[in-house]
LOGUKOL-36339 format. One record per residue (C-alpha): x negated, y negated, z; residue number from 0; residue in one letter. Coordinates in Angstrom, 1 decimal. Example, Ala and Ser with C-alpha at 12.3 -4.5 7.8 and 13.67 -1.06 7.14 Angstrom:
# LOGUKOL-36339
      x      y      z   k r
  -12.3    4.5    7.8   0 A
  -13.7    1.1    7.1   1 S
# end
This chain:
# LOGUKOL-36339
      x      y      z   k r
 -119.6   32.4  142.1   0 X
 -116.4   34.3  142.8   1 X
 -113.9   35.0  140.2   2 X
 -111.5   32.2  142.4   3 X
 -113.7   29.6  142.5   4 X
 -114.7   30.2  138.3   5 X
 -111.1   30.1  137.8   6 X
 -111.0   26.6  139.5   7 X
 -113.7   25.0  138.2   8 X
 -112.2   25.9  134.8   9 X
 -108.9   24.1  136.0  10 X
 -111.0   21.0  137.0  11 X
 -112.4   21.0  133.2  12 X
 -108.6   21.3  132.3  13 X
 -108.5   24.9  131.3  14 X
 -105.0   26.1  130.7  15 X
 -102.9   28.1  132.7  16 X
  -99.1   28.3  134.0  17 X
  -96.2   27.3  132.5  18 X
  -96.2   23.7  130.5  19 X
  -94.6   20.9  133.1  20 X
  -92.7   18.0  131.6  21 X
  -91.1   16.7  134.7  22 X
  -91.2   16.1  138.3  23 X
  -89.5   14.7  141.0  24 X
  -89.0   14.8  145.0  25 X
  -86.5   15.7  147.7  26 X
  -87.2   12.6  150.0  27 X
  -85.9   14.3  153.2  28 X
  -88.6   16.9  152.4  29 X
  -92.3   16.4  151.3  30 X
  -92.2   19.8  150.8  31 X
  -89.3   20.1  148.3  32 X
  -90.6   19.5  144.9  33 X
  -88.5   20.2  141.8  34 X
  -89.8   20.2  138.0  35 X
  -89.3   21.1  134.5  36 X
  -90.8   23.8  132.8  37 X
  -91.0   24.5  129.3  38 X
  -87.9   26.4  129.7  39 X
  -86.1   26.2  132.7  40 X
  -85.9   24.2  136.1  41 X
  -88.0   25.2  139.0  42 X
  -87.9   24.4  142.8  43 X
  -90.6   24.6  145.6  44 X
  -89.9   24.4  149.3  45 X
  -93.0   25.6  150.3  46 X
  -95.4   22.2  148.5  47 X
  -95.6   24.8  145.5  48 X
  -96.9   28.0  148.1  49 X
  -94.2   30.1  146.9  50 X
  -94.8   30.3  143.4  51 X
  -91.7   27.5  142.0  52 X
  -89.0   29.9  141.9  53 X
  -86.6   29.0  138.5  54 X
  -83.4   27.5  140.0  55 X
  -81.2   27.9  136.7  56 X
  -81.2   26.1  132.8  57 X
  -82.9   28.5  131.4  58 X
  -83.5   28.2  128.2  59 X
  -83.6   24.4  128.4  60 X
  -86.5   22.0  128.6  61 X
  -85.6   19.4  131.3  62 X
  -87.7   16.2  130.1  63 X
  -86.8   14.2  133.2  64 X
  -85.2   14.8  137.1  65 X
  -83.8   12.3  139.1  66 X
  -82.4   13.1  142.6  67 X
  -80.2   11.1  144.4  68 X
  -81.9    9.2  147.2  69 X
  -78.5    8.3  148.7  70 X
  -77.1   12.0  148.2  71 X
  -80.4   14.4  148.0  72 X
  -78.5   17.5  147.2  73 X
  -77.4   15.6  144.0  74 X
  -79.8   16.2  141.2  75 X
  -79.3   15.3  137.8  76 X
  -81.7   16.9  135.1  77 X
  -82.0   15.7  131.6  78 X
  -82.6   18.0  128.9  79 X
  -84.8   18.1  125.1  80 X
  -81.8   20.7  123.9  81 X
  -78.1   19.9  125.2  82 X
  -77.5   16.4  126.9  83 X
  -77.6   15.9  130.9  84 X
  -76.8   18.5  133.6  85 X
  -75.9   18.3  137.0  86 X
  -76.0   20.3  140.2  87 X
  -74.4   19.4  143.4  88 X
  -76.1   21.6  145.7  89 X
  -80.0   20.9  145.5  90 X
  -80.6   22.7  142.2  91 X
  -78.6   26.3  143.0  92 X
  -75.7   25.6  140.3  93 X
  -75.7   23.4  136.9  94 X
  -73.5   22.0  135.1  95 X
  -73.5   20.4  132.1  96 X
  -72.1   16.3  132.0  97 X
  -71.9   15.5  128.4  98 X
  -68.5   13.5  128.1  99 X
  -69.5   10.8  125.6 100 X
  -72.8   11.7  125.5 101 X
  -72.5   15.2  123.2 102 X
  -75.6   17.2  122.7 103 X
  -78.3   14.4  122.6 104 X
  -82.0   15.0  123.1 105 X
  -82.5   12.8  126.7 106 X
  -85.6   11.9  127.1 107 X
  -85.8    9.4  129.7 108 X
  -83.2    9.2  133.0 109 X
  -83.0    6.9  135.7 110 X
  -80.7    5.6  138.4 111 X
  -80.0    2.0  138.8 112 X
  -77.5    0.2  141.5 113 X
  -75.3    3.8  141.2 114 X
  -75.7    3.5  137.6 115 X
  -77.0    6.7  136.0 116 X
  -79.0    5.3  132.8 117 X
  -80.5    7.8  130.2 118 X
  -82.6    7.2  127.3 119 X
  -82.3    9.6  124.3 120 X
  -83.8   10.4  121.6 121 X
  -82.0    9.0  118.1 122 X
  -79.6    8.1  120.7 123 X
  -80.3    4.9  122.1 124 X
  -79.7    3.7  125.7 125 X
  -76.5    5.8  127.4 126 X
  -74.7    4.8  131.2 127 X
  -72.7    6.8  133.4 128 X
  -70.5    5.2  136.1 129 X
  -69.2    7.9  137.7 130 X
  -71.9   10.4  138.4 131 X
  -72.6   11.8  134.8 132 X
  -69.3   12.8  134.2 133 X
  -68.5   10.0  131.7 134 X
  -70.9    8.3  129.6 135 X
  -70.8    4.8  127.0 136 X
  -73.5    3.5  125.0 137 X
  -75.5    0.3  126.0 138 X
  -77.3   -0.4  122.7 139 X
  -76.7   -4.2  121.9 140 X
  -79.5   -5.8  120.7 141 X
  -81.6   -2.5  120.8 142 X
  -82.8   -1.7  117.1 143 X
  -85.1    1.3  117.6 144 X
  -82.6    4.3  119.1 145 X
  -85.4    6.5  119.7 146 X
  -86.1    6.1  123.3 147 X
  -88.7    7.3  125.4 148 X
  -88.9    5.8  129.0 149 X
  -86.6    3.8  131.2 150 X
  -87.9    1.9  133.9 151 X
  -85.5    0.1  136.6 152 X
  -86.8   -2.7  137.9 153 X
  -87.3   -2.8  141.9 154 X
  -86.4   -5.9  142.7 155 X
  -83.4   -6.1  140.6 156 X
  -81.2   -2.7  139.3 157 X
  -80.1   -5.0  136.8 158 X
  -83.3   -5.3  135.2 159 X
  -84.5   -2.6  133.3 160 X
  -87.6   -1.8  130.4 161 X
  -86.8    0.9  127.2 162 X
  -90.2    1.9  125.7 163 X
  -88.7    3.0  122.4 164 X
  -90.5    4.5  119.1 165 X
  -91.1    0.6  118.1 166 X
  -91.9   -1.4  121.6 167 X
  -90.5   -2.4  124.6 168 X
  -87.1   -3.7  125.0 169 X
  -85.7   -5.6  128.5 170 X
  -82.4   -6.4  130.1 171 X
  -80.8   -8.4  132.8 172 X
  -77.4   -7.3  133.0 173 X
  -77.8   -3.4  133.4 174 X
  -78.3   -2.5  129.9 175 X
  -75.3   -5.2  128.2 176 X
  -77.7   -6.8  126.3 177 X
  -81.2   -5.7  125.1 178 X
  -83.7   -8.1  123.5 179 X
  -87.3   -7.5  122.7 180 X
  -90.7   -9.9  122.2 181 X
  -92.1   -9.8  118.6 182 X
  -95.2  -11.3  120.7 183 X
  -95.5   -8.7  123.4 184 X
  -95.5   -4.4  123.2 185 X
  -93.9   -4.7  119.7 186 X
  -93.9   -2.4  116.4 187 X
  -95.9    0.1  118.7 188 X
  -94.3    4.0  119.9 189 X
  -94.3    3.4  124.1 190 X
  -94.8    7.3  125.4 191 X
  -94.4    5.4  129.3 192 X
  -93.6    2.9  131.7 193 X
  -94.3    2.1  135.3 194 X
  -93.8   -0.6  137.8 195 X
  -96.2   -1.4  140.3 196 X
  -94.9   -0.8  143.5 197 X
  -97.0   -2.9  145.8 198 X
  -96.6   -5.9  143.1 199 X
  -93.1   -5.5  141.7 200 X
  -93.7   -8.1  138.6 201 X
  -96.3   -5.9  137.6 202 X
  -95.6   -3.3  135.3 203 X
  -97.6   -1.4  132.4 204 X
  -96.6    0.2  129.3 205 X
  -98.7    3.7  127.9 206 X
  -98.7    2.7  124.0 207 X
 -100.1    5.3  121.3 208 X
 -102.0    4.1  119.8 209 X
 -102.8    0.7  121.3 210 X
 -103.4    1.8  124.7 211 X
 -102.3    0.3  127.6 212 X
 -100.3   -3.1  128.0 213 X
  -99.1   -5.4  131.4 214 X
  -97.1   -7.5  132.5 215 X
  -97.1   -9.9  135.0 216 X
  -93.8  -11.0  135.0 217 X
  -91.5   -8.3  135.2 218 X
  -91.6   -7.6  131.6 219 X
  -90.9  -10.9  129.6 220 X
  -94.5  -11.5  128.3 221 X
  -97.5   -8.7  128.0 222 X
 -101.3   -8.5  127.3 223 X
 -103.3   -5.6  126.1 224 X
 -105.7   -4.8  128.0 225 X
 -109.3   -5.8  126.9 226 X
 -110.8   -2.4  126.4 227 X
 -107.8   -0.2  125.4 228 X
 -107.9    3.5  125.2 229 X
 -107.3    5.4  121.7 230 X
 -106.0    8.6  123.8 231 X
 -102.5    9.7  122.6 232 X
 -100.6    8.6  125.9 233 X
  -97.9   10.4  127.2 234 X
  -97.3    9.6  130.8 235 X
  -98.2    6.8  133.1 236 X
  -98.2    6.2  137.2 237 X
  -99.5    3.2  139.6 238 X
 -100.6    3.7  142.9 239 X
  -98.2    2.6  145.5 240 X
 -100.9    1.8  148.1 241 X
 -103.9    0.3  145.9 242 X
 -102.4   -0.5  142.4 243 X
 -104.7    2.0  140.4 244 X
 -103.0    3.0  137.1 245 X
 -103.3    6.7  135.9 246 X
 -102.4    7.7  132.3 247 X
 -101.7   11.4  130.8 248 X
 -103.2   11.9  127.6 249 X
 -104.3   15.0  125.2 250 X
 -107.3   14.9  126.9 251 X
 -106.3   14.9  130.9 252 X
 -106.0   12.2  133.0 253 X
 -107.8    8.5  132.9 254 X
 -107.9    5.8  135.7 255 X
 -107.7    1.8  135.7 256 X
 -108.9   -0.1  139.2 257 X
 -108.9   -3.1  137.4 258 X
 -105.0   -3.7  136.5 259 X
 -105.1   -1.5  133.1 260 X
 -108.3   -3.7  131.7 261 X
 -110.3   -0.9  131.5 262 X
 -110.2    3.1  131.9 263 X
 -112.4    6.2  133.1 264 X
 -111.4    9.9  133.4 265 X
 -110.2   10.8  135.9 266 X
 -110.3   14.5  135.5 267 X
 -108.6   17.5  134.0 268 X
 -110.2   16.7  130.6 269 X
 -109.3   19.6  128.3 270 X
 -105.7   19.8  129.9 271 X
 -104.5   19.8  126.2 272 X
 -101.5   17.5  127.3 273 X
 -100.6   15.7  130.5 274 X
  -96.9   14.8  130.0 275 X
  -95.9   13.8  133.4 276 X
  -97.5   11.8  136.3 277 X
  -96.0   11.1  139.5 278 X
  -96.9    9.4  142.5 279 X
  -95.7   10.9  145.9 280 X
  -96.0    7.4  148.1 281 X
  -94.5    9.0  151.7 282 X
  -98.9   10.6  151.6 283 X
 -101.8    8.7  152.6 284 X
 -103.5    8.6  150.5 285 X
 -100.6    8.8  148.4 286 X
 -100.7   12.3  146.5 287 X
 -100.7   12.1  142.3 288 X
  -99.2   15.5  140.8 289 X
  -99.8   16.2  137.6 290 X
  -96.9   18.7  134.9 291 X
  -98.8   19.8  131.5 292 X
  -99.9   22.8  130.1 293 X
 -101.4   24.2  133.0 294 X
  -98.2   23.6  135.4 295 X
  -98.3   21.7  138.2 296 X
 -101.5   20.1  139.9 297 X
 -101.9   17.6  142.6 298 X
 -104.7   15.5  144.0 299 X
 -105.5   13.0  146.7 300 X
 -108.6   11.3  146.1 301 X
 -108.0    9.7  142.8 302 X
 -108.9   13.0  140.2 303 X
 -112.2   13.7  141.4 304 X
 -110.5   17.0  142.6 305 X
 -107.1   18.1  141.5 306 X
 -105.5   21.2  143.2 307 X
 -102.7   23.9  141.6 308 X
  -99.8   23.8  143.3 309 X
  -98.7   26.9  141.4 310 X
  -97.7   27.6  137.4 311 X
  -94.7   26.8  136.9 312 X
  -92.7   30.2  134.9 313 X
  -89.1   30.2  135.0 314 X
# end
């Protein structure tokens, strides 16, 4: 066996490598444009990861979530573990920072709703910016647990939106106004993830630790565990936009559910140490899961059975 093909086969058994990956996300005029967040810095592929991620600036920094503007690509916001929320106007060649009634807070979790930009930090609570990032209020009534982990918008409705905090799951209607939570649903549990379905918008699922993983059916008003649940610690979650399939990250590589979260089987990378980010490219077909964890950035087409390296990621 050549040295290339022992090095891969150590990467399908999760072997590390690269630069640790905690966020990704696309340039949708380009396939080919990738951005994501390395352990200390921001990287950017033109090249589907050929040529090598070159760092495009916050070094230093740990960017926990990207969101790029589908209406203005070039506008890319990047939300970091160490000093708030930055932005770059120019597709990731200058930064700077947007903190003006957010401070230095830990973001965890960033999203963009109706023009809203919506970040979730950590100790925080639930933060909106009207104009871009360059002002920010809180939107924490109603929401107890300030540690927040995930946003996810809903796609129906911008409106509508989940918080997986330290402590459940909380929902609103009115773009973050009012929060409220279920005692009867994802309650009293830390929620590392969440993800709607994209070919079933009322569908979405919430990565638990250490209850496994939860749906609902209804946009996120009522939610059932699923019957065999995984004790994996979960840190990242993503559905399949052409079949439904639901991958989750854990300490221990990737899993898969074909039955709507009921049940789970790996799905490859199993000593990856920690998948913290999955993320569904849906323009593919068959739509192309990447993976960002300790071994940088990996992709694959076929469900796990194979995953490819798109490149470590080293600012």
């Amino acid at each position: 066996m050549s040295a290339w093909w022992l090095w891969m086969a150590l990467f399908q058994m999760g072997s590390p490598g690269g630069g640790e990956t905690q966020a990704i996300a696309f340039d949708p005029r380009d396939p080919q444009t990738i951005y994501a967040g390395a352990a200390k810095g921001l990287c950017k592929t033109t090249k589907g990861g050929k040529d090598n991620w070159p760092a495009v600036g916050l070094e230093g920094l740990s960017p926990r979530a990207i969101v790029v503007d589908a209406d203005a690509p070039d506008m890319v916001y990047a939300a970091t573990y160490e000093m708030g929320v930055y932005k770059s106007a120019d597709g990731g060649a200058h930064w700077r920072a947007v903190n003006n009634g957010l401070g230095d807070l830990s973001v965890r979790a960033l999203a963009l709703a109706g023009g809203v930009l919506v970040a979730g930090c950590d100790g925080g609570g639930v933060f909106r910016s009207r104009d871009g990032g360059e002002t920010w209020s809180d939107a924490n009534r109603g929401l107890v647990d300030k540690v927040v982990r995930a946003i996810a918008v809903d796609p129906r409705e911008p409106r509508a939106m989940l918080a997986g905090t330290w402590h459940g799951v909380y929902r609103t209607s009115d773009g973050g106004e009012h929060w409220s939570a279920d005692p009867a649903g994802v309650y009293d549990v830390d929620v590392a993830a969440l993800g709607f379905d994209p070919s079933n918008p009322r569908r979405v699922y919430a990565a638990t630790n250490p209850r496994g993983v939860w749906r609902s059916d209804d946009g996120g008003a009522t939610w059932r565990a699923g019957s065999r649940p995984l004790t994996e610690a979960l840190r990242s979650l993503a559905v399949d936009p052409v079949n439904g399939d639901v991958f989750v990250g854990s300490g221990a590589g990737v899993w898969r559910s074909r039955d709507g979260g009921d049940s789970f089987a790996r799905a490859g990378l199993a000593w990856s140490n920690m998948a913290w980010t999955l993320v569904f490219d849906g323009r593919t077909r068959p739509a192309t899961l990447y993976y960002g964890g300790v071994g940088g950035v990996l992709k694959t087409v076929d469900g796990g059975a194979w995953w490819d390296v798109t490149g470590p990621v080293r600012p």
